[in-house]
C-alpha positions in Angstrom: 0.0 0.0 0.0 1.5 3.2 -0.8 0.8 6.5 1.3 -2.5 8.0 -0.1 -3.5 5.2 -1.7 -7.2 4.6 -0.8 -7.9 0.8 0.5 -11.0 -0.8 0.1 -11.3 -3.3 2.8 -14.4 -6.1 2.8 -15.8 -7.6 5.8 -14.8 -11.3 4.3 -11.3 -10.7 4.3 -11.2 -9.7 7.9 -11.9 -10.5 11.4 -15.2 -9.8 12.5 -14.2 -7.6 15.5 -11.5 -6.0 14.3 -14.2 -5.2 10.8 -15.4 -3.0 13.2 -12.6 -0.3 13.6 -13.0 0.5 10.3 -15.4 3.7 12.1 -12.3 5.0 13.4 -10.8 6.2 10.4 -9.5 9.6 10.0 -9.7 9.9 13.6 -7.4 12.0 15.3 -6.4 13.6 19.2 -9.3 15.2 20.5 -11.9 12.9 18.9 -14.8 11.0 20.8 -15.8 8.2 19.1 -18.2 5.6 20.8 -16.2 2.3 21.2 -12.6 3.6 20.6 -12.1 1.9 24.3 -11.8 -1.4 22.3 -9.3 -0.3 19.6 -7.6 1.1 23.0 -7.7 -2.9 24.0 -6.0 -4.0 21.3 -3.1 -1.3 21.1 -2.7 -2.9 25.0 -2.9 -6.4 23.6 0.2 -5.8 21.6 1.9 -4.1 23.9 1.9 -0.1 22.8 -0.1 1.2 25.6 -0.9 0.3 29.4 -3.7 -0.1 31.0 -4.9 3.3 32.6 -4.4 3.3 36.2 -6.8 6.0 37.7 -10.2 5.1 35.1 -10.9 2.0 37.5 -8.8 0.0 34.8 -11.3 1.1 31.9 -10.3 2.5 28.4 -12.1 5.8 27.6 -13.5 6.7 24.2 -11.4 9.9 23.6 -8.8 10.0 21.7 -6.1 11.8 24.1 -2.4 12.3 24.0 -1.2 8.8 25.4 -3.3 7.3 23.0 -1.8 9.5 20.2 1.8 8.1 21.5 0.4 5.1 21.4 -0.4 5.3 17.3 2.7 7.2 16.7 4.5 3.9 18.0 2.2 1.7 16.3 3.0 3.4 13.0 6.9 3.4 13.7 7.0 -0.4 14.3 5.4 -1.2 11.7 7.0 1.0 9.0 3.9 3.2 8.1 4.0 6.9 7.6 3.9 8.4 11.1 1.1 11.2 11.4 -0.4 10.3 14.9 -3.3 9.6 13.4 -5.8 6.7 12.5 -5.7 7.4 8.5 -6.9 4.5 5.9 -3.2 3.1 5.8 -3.1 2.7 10.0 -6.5 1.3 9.6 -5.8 -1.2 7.2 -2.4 -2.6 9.0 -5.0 -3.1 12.4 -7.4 -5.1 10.8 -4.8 -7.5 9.1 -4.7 -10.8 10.4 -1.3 -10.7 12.6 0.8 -12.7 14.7 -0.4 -13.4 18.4 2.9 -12.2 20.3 3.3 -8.8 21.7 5.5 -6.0 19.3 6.9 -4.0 21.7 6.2 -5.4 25.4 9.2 -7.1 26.9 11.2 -6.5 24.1 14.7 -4.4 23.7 14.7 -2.9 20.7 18.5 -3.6 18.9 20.2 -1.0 16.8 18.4 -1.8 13.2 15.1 -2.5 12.7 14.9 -6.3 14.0 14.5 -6.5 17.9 14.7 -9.7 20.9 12.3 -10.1 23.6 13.4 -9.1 27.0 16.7 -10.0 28.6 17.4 -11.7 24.6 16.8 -15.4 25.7 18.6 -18.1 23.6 18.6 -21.5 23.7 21.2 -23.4 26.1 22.6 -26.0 24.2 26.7 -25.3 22.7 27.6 -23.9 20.0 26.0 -26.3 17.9 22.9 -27.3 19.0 19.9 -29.7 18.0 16.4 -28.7 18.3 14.1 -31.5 18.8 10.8 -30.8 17.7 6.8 -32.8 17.9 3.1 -32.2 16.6 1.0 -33.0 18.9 -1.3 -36.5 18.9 -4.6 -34.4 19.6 -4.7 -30.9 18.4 -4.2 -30.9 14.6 -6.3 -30.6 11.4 -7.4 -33.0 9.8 -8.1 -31.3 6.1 -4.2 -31.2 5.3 -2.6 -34.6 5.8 0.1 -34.9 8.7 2.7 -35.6 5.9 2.1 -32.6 4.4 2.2 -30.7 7.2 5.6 -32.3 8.0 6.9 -31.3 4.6 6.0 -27.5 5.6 7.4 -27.5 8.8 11.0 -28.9 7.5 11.1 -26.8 4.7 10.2 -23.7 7.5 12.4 -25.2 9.5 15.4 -25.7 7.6 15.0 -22.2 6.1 16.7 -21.2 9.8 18.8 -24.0 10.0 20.9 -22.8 6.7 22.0 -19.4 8.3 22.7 -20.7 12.0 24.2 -23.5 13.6 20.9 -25.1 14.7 20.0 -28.6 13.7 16.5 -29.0 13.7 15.1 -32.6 13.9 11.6 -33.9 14.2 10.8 -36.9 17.1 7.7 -38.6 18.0 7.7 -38.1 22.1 5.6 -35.0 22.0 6.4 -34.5 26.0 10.0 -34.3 25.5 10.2 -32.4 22.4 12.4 -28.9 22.5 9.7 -27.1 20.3 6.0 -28.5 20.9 3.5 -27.5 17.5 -0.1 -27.9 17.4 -3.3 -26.0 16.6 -5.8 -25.1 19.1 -9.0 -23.1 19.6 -9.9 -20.0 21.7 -8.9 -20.5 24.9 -6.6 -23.2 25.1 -5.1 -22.9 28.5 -1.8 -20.4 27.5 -3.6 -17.4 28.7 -3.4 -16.2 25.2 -6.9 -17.3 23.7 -7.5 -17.1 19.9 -10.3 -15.5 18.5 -11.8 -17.1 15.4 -11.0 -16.7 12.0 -8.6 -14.3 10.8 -7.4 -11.9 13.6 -4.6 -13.6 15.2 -3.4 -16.2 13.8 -0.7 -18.1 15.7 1.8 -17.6 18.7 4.9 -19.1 20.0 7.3 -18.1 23.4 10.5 -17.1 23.5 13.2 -19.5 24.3 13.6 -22.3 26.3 9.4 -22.5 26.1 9.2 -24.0 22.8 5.3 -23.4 22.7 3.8 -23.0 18.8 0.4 -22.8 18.4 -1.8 -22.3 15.4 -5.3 -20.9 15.6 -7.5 -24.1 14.5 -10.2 -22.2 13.2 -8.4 -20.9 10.3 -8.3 -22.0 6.7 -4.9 -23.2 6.9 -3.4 -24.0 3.2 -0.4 -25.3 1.8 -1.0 -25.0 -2.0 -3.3 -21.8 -3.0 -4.3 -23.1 -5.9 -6.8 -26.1 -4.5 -7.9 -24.0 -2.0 -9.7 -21.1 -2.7 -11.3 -19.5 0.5 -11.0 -16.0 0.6 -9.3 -15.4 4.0 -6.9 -18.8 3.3 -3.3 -18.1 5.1 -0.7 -20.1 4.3 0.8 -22.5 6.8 4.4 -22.1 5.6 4.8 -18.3 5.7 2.8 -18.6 9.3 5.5 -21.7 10.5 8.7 -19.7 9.1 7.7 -16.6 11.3 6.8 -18.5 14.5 9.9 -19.9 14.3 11.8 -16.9 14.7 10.2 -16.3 17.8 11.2 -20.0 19.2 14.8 -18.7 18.4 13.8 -15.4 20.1 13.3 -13.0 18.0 10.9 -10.6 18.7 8.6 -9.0 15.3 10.8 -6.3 12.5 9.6 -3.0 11.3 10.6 -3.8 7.8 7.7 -5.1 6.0 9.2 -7.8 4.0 11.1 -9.1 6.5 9.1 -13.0 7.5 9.3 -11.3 10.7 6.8 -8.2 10.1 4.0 -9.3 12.5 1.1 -8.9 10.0 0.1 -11.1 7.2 -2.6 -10.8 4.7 -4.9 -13.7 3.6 -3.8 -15.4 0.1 -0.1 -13.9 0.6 2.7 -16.0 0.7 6.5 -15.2 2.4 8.3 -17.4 3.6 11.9 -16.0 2.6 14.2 -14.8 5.1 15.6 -11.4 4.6 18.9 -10.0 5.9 16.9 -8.0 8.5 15.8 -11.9 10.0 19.6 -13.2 9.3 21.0 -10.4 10.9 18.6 -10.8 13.9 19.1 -14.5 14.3 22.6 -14.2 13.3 23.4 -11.6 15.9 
């Protein structure tokens, strides 16, 4: 999307809660707008603003000066022009379906655009180190074949692999597996429930946890061309940028970097930039 460039957004290619922000466009500091306490949620959710502390922990629907800091911030991570305000290019980046994990909350933010989560965890194992990794017995799909999805998940896998000394290698014991995969629905224990189709899409924790989950209710697809649902994601792109996160990297600014948090429905990358290498790398 370039700047000025009017985007037409339809209700089928997004999620139905975060459809509704679309009323906030054009918004600006000083506005009142009925329900702007929820876009104020999920600006928290992500980790640009805190939860007020003298409202009785509720959001207010004015647009005010934190919440303007809050955008600004927004816009600067994820490489948008940065005017403070909600204009059609802000709007659109919300209501793409994204990544679960925070953007800026616990993270340090490293010299170029590419940043760690707090205290940059890393796996404990040498200088060369093997990853084990499972899917779980119980919480998969069952419209992709488990072959299939194990053909994804090395190729994401190995995409890693070829720029740092990490050997990756699939077992069976899902207990004792390093890296633990499998898709769940809404509330599924973490504390991090998933919310239908489109929205979020998929989380994982920073090292050791080993945690990857995939939000079960969406229209996960491997090959674009026998599936043709509208708000598809591909699984590959969606694997590739988990895994940075297992390695602990925390989301880029640069857009077409694999580890941008937002990715829209149809769209494919799964190619590492040198903004990931350079992260993983460093």
């Amino acid at each position: 999307i370039t700047p000025g460039q009017v985007t037409v957004i339809t209700i089928d290619d997004q999620n139905a809660t975060w459809y509704n922000f679309t009323r906030f466009k054009d918004a600006e500091k000083g506005c009142h707008i009925s329900g702007m306490s929820e876009l104020k949620k999920y600006f928290q959710r992500f980790g640009y603003l805190s939860i007020p502390n003298n409202q009785n922990d509720n959001f207010t629907d004015v647009f005010d000066a934190q919440f303007e800091s809050a955008v600004i911030l927004y816009q600067q991570k994820f490489g948008l022009p940065v005017t403070g305000k909600l204009d059609s290019e802000t709007i659109s980046t919300i209501m793409s379906p994204r990544c679960g994990v925070s953007d800026t909350e616990s993270t340090i933010h490293a010299t170029k655009h590419f940043a760690y989560f707090y205290g940059r965890p890393r796996w404990d194992r040498g200088s060369s180190m093997t990853l084990t990794y499972a899917f779980s017995p119980t919480d998969m799909i069952d419209y992709i074949s488990l072959p299939e999805i194990k053909i994804v998940f090395k190729r994401s896998f190995s995409r890693w692999a070829s720029v740092i000394p990490v050997n990756f290698t699939e077992i069976d014991d899902y207990p004792s597996a390093n890296i633990k995969i499998g898709f769940f629905k809404g509330d599924h224990g973490d504390g991090q429930p998933f919310d239908g189709v489109l929205g979020v899409l998929a989380h994982a924790f920073s090292p050791e946890n080993g945690r990857f989950h995939l939000d079960e209710d969406e229209t996960w697809a491997i090959d674009f061309e026998k599936v043709k649902s509208k708000t598809a994601i591909d699984l590959e792109s969606v694997a590739t940028h988990e895994i940075g996160h297992i390695l602990g990297l925390a989301h880029s600014s640069i857009k077409e970097a694999v580890m941008y948090p937002s990715l829209k429905p149809r769209s494919k990358k799964v190619n590492l930039k040198l903004d990931d290498v350079e992260g993983v790398q460093a």
